[in-house]
ZAMIMI-141018 format. One record per residue (C-alpha): z, x, y. Coordinates in pm, 1 decimal, always signed. Last residue first. Example, Ala and Ser with C-alpha at 12.3 -4.5 7.8 and 13.67 -1.06 7.14 Angstrom:
// residues 2
Z->+714.0; X->+1367.0; Y->-106.0
Z->+780.0; X->+1230.0; Y->-450.0
This chain:
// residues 64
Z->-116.7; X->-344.4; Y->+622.4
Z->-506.7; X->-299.7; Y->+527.6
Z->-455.2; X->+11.7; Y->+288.5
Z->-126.8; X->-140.4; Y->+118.1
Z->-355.1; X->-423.8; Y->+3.7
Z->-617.2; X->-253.5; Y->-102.6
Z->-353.0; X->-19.0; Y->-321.3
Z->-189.8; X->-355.8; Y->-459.0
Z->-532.7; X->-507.2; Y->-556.1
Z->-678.5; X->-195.7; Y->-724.4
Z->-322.7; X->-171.2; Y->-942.6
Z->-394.7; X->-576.2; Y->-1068.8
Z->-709.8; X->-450.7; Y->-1102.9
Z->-566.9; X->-165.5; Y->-1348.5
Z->-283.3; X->-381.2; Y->-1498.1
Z->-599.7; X->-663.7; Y->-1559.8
Z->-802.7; X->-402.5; Y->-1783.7
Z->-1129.2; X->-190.9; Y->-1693.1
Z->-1226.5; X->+54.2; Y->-1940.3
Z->-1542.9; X->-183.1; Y->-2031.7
Z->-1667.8; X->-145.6; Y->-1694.7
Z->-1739.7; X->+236.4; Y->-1813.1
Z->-1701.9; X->+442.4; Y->-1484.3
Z->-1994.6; X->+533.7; Y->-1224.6
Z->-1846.7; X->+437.0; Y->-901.9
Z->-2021.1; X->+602.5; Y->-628.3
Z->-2133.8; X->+333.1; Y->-440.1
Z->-1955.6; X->+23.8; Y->-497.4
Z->-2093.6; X->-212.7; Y->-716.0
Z->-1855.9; X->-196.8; Y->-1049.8
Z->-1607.8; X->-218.9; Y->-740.9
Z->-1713.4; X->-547.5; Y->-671.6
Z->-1754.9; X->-671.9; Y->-971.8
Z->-1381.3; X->-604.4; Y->-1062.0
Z->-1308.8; X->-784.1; Y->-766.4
Z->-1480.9; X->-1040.7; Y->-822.8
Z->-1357.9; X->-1130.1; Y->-1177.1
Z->-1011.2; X->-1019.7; Y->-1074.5
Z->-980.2; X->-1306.6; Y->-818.1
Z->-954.6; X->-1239.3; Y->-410.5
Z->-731.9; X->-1420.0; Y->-201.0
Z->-461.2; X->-1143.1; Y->-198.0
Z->-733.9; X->-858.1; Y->-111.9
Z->-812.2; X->-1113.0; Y->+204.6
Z->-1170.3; X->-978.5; Y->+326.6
Z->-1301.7; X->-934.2; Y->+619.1
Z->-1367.2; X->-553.0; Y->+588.5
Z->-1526.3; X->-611.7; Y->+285.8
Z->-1748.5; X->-264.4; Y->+238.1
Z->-1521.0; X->-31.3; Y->+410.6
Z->-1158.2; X->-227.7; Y->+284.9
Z->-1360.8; X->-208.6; Y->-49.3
Z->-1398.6; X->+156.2; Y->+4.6
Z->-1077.3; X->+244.3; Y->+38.8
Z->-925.6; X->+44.5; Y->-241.9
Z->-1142.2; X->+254.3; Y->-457.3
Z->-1014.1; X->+559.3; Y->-309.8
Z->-676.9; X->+463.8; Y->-391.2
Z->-732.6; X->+351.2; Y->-752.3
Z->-936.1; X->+648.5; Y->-882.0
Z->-802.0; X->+549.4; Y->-1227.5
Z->-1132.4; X->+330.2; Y->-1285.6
Z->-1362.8; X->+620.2; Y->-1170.2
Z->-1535.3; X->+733.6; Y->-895.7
């Protein structure tokens, strides 16, 4: 996976933090989050705020 793979990524946090609030989560954690999800293998220094900010919103809409 890779940074721009936004909607898979939100699927596997809502796999791997099923409990979790995406809205209560910050940007550093979620960025280290996906940086540990399996499969992701993208440069963490191509990661900006619009693109978490775009993680966050896809999570979200996957656990409505």
């Amino acid at each position: 996976m890779k940074w721009t793979d936004i909607n898979d990524i939100a699927i596997e946090l809502t796999e791997a933090h099923p409990d979790t609030d995406p809205l209560k989560i910050n940007f550093v954690d979620l960025r280290n989050w996906v940086l540990g999800l399996p499969g992701f293998s993208d440069d963490p220094k191509h990661c900006g705020e619009k693109i978490l900010e775009a993680i966050q919103q896809a999570w979200i809409d996957e656990v409505a």
